[in-house]
C-alpha positions as CSV (number, residue, x, y, z in Angstrom):
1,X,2.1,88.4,28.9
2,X,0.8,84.5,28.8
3,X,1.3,82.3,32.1
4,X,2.5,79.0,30.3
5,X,0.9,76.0,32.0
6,X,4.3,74.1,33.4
7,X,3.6,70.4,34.1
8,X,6.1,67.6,36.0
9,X,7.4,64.6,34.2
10,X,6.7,61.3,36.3
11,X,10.3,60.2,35.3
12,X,12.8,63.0,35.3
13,X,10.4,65.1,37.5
14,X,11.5,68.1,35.8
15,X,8.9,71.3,35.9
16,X,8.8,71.8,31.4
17,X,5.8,73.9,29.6
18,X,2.8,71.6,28.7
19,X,3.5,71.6,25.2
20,X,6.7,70.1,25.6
21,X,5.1,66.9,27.4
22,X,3.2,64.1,26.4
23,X,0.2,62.7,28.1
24,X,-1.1,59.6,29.2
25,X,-4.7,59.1,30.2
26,X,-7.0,56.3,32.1
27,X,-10.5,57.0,31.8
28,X,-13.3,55.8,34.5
29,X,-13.4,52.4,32.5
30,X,-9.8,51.5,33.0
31,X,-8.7,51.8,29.6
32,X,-5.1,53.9,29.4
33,X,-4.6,56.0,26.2
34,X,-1.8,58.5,24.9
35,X,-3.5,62.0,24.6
36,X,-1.3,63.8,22.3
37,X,-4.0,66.7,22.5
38,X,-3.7,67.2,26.2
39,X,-7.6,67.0,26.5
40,X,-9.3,63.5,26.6
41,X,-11.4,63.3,30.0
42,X,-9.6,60.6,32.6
43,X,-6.7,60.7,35.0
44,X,-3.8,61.9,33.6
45,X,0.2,61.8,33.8
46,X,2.7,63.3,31.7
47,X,6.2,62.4,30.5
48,X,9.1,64.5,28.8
49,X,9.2,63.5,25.4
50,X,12.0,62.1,25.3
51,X,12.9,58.4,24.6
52,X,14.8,58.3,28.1
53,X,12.0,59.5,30.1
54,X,9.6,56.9,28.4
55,X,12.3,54.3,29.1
56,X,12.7,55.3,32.7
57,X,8.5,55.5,33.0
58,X,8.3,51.7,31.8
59,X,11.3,50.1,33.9
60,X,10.2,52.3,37.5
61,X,6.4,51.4,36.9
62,X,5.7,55.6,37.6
63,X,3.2,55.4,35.1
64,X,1.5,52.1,36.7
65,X,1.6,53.9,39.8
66,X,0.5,57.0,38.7
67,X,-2.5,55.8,37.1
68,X,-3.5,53.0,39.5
69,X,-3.7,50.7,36.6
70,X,-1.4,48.0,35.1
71,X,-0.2,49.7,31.8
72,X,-0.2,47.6,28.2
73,X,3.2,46.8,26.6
74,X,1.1,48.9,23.2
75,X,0.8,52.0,24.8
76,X,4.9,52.4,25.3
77,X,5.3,51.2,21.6
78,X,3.3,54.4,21.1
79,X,4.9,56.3,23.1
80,X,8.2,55.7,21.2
81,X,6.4,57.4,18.1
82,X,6.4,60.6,20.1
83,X,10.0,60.5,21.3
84,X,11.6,63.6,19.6
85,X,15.4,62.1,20.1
């Protein structure tokens, strides 16, 4: 039997599998990214996907705070393409 790797989203803070999440990276330069794959090198954060959770992210700043950088308006737009509302 497989341990499945659980991860907390900033915004709901619910405990849901990894695979279920989507994450959002800041590597040592500063830039932030969407890491669909789970495995790009950097700081990372992960939200439910879920159009509410990325909604809640933006208007709380978690993901600002989180990743102790100021987050672009592009990488939410992205975010929406993952929403699975």
């Amino acid at each position: 039997m497989h341990k499945i790797p659980l991860r907390k989203c900033l915004a709901t803070g619910e405990q849901l599998p990894k695979k279920e999440m989507i994450r959002v990276v800041r590597n040592k330069e500063g830039e932030v990214f969407v890491d669909p794959t789970g495995k790009m090198n950097g700081r990372g954060a992960y939200l439910k996907r879920s159009k509410a959770a990325f909604e809640t992210a933006k208007k709380k700043k978690v993901l600002a705070r989180a990743l102790q950088v100021e987050i672009p308006e592009q990488i939410f737009e992205e975010l929406e393409k993952y929403a699975n509302e």
